[in-house]
C-alpha positions in Angstrom: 0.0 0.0 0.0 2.6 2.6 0.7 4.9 1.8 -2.6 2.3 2.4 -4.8 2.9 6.6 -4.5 6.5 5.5 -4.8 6.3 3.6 -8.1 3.9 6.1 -9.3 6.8 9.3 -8.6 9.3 7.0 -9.9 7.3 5.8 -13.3 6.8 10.3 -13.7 10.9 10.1 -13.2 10.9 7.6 -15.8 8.9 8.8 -18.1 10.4 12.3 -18.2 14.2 11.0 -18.4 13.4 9.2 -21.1 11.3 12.1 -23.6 11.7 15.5 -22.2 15.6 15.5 -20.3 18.4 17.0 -22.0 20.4 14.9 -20.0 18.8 11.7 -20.3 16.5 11.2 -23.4 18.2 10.7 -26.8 16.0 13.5 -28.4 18.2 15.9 -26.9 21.6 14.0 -27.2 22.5 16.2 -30.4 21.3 19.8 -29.1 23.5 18.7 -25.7 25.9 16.1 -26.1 28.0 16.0 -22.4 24.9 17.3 -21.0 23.0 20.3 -19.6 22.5 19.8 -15.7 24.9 22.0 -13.4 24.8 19.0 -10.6 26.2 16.0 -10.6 23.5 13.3 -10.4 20.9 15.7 -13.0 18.2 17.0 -11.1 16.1 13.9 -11.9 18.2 11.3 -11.0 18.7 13.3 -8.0 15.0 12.9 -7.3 14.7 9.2 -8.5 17.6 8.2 -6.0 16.1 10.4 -3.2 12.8 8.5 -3.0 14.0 5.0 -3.8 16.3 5.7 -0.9 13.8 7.9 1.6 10.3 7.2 0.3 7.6 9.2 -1.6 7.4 12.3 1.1 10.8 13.0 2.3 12.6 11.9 -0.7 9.9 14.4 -2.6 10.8 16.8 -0.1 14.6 16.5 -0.9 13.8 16.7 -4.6 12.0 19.8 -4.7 14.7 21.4 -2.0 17.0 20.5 -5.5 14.9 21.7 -7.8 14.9 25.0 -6.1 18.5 25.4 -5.8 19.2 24.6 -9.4 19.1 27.8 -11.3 21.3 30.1 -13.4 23.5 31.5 -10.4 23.8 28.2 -8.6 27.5 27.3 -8.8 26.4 23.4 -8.9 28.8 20.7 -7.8 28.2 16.8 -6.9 25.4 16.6 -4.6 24.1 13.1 -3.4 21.0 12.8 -1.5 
């Protein structure tokens, strides 16, 4: 009962890694070949190892902490959660 909002976030992380990432999908592979993300893991691997490792709400909670830091004047850097 409580890995179903799990698989559901993860199967969203999925999904979007695969068609809309510039790091991930192969749509964007020519546009940016070594990548676009200023962190090491991208932003959405970020988040999918954040809830497999902490669950749907605090690795959510992580995620969106990410999120929010990643922007233009962010100096980025590796950041595990």
């Amino acid at each position: 009962m409580f890995r179903r909002p799990r698989k559901i976030l993860l199967g969203l992380i999925w999904l979007y890694q695969k068609t809309l990432s510039p790091d991930h999908s192969k749509a964007w592979k020519g546009v940016f070949p070594t990548g676009h993300c200023r962190y090491f893991p991208s932003c959405s691997e970020y988040a999918r190892l954040a809830i497999t490792k902490h669950g749907a709400l605090k690795g959510g909670l992580k995620s969106a902490g990410r999120i929010l830091r990643c922007n233009p004047w962010s100096k980025g850097g590796v950041d595990y959660p």
